[in-house]
N, C-alpha and C positions, 0 to 999 in steps of 0.2 A: 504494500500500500504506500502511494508515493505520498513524502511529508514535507518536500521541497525544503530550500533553504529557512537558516533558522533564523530568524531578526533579533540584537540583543536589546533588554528589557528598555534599553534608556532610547530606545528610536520607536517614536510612537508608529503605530500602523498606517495614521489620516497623514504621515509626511513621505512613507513610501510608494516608489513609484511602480512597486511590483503589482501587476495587475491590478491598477485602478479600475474603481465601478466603471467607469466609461466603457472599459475594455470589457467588460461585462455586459453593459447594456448595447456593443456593439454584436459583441457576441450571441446574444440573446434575439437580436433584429436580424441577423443572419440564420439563424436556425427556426425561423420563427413557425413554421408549417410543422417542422417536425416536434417543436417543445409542445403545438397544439393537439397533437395527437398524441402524445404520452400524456399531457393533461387529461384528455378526452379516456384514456385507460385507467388512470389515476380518481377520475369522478364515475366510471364504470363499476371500479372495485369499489368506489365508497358506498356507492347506491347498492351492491350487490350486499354489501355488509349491513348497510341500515335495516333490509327490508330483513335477511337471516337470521339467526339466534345469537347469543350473546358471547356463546362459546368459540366460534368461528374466529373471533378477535384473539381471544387467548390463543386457537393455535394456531394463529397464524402469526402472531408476536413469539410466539413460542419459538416456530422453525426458522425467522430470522433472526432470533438472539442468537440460539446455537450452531447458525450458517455465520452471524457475525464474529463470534467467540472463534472459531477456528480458523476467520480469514488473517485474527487480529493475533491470531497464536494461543488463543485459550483454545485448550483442550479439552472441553469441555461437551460430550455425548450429550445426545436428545434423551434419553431414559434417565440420565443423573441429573438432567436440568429438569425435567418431569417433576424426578422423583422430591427433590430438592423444592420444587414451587408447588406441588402438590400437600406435600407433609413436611414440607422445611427436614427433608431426611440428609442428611450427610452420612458417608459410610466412611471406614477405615483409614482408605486410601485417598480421604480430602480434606488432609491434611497439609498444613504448609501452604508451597508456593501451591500445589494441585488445590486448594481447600480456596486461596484466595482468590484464583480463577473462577472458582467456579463464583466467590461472593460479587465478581465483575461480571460475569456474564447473568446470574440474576436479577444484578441491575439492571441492567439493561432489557432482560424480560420486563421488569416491574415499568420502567420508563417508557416503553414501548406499547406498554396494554392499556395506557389511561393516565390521568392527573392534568396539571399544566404543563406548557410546552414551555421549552429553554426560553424563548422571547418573554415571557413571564417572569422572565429572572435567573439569568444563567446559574449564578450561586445557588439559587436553593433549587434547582431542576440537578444541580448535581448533586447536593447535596453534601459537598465538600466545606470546606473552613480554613481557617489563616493554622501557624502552626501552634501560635500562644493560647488557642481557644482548647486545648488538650488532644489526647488521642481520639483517633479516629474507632469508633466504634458501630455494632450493626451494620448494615446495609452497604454501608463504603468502604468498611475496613480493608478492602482488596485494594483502594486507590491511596496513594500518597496526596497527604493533606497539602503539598506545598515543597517549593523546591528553594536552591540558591538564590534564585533571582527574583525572589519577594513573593509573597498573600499571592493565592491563589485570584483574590477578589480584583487585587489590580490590575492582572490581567484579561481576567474576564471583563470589567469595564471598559479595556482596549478592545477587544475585540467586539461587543455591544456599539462602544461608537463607529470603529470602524462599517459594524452592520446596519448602521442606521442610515449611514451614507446610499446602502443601497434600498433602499425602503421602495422604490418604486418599482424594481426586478420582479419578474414574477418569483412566486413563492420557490419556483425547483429552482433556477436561476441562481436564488438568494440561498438555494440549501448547497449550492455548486460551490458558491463563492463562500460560504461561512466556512465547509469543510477545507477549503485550502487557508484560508486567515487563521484558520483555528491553530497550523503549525506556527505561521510568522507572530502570530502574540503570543508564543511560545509556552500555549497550554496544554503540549504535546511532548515539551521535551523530554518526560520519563516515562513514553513510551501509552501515555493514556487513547489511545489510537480509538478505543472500542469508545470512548465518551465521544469522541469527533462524530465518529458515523452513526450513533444515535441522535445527539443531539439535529446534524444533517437530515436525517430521515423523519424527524418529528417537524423540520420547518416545510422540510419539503408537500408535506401534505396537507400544508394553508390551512383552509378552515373549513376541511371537512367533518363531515359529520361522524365518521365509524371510521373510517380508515383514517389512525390519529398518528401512524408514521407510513410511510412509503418503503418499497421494498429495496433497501443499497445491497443486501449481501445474498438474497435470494435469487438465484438464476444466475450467479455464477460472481457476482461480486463483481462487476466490469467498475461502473459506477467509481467505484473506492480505488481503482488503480490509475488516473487519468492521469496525466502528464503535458509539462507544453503551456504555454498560451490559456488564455481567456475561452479561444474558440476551441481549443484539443479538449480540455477540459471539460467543457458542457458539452460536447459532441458523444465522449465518452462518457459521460455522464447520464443522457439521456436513453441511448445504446444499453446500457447498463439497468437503468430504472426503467426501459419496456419490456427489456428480458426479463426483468425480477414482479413487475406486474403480470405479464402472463405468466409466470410459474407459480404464481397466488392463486388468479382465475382457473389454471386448471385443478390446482388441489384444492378447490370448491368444490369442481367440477366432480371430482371424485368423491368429496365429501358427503353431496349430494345423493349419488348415486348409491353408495355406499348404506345412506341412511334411506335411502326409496327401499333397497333390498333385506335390510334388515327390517325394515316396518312390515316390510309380508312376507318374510319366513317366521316372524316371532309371533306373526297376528295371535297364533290357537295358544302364547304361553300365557298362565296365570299368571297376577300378582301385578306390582307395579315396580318391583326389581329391572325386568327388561326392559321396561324404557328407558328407565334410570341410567341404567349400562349404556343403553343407543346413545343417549345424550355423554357421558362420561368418554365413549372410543370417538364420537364427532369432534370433543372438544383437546381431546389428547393424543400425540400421533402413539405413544406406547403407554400403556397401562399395568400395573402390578396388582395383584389383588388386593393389599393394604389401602392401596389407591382409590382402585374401587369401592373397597368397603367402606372408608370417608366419605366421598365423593355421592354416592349413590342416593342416600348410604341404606345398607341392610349388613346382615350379621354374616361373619365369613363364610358360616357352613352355606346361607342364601347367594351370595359371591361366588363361589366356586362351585355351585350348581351350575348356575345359569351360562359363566362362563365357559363348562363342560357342555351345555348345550348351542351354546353359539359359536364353539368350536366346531360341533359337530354337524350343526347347520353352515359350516364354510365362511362364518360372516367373521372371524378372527382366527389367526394362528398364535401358538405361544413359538417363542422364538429365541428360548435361552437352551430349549432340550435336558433343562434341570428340573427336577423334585423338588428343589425349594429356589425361593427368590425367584419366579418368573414372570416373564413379563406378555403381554400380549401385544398384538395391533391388528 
């Protein structure tokens, strides 16, 4: 993921001349057919999301947290991030640097499924602090509060003005151009890369209604590796953000489908366990039964009935091949 040059603290961002807005809003008037049609894909998936269920959001904030946790170097699986935002479960081996991974790539779930967006105030959208306010604890503890080159807050104000310059850009435009500022105000320099591409993916989705980040790392992450110019940048960018919209609409697509077929193999089961489950695999791409039985909820022995029976009707596989600990999809 390119983070171009690094600018030091004491050269404000509104006196460089690296990629001024201009080169922006030139840039922006040159592509301008093709930004209206990832718009145009961009308010497709928001309307697809408003009219859907509520779950759809979660997993699909889901799949690009843990698509962007491994572009960003967190190593960070879809069943641990599950498991983890489902029952706040940690096992064994998340501990340490693996353990603080995963507390960054959770944020970034939580940041991506709902609240206010970074334009609301980048400090508390990160939810970060200066170093005198104490250790960093919950939710951030994965992130450094603060480096050499002063409060996390004064640079974030840098980059707020720098962004205000651009206030007229369209929204993805101004999500192109915040993620490349976001290195030269130098809130990137220890590596916070995975804060960049959320906070980017939350502007980019303006003021839609259900779809309250845009997809950067789904569909293959193009978006996040731009390089160049004003115009390479947004070109790759928008490349990036229609490949990662269609790879949303088709795993609706299947979503969809998925739950058409389980509503009529399950029609003849009692109880209201099975729908419960329908709802629970729509809203999670892997499931445990611990999970389930939350979630549902009903009592284990009712869990691993039903999931014996919607194995056996083809609507889930288990996919660990183990007697304990497994999981479905």
């Amino acid at each position: 993921m390119d983070q171009g040059p690094r600018i030091p603290a004491s050269a404000p961002l509104e006196s460089q001349a690296d990629l001024p807005v201009a080169d922006w809003a030139r840039a922006e008037a040159g592509q301008a057919a093709r930004l209206a049609r990832v718009a145009g894909q961009l308010g497709a998936l928001d309307e697809r999301l408003h009219r859907g269920p509520r779950g759809w959001r979660q997993r699909l904030a889901l799949t690009e947290a843990a698509e962007l946790g491994w572009l960003c170097g967190e190593r960070v699986t879809p069943d641990r991030l599950a498991l983890w935002a489902a029952l706040r479960i940690a096992t064994a081996r998340d501990a340490d640097d693996d353990g603080r991974a995963l507390a960054r790539v959770g944020w970034a779930l939580r940041r991506l499924g709902a609240g206010p967006g970074p334009e609301a105030g980048l400090v508390a959208f990160l939810g970060r602090h200066a170093p005198e306010s104490g250790p960093d604890t919950g939710e951030t503890a994965g992130f450094p509060p603060s480096d050499a080159e002063g409060p996390i807050a004064e640079r974030a104000a840098e980059w707020e003005r720098a962004m205000a310059r651009g206030c007229e850009l369209h929204p993805i435009t101004r999500a192109c151009m915040g993620f490349r500022l976001w290195f030269l105000a130098g809130l990137g320099v220890r590596g916070e890369r995975i804060e960049a591409a959320v906070v980017a993916a939350r502007i980019c989705a303006g003021e839609s209604r259900a779809a309250v980040f845009a997809p950067l790392a789904t569909g293959g992450g193009q978006a996040l590796r731009g390089s160049g110019d004003a115009d390479a940048r947004l070109a790759c960018w928008l490349e990036g953000l229609a490949a990662g919209l269609r790879a949303m609409m088709r795993a609706l697509d299947d979503i969809e489908a998925w739950e058409d077929r389980a509503r009529l193999r399950m029609a003849g089961l009692s109880g209201r366990t099975p729908a419960r489950l329908c709802t629970v695999f729509s809203e999670w791409p892997l499931v445990s039964a611990p999970m389930a039985e939350a979630l549902a909820p009903a009592s284990r022995a009712t869990v691993q009935r039903n999931l014996a029976r919607m194995e056996a009707l083809g609507l889930v596989q288990e996919i660990t091949g183990q007697s304990r600990f497994r999981m479905w999809r």
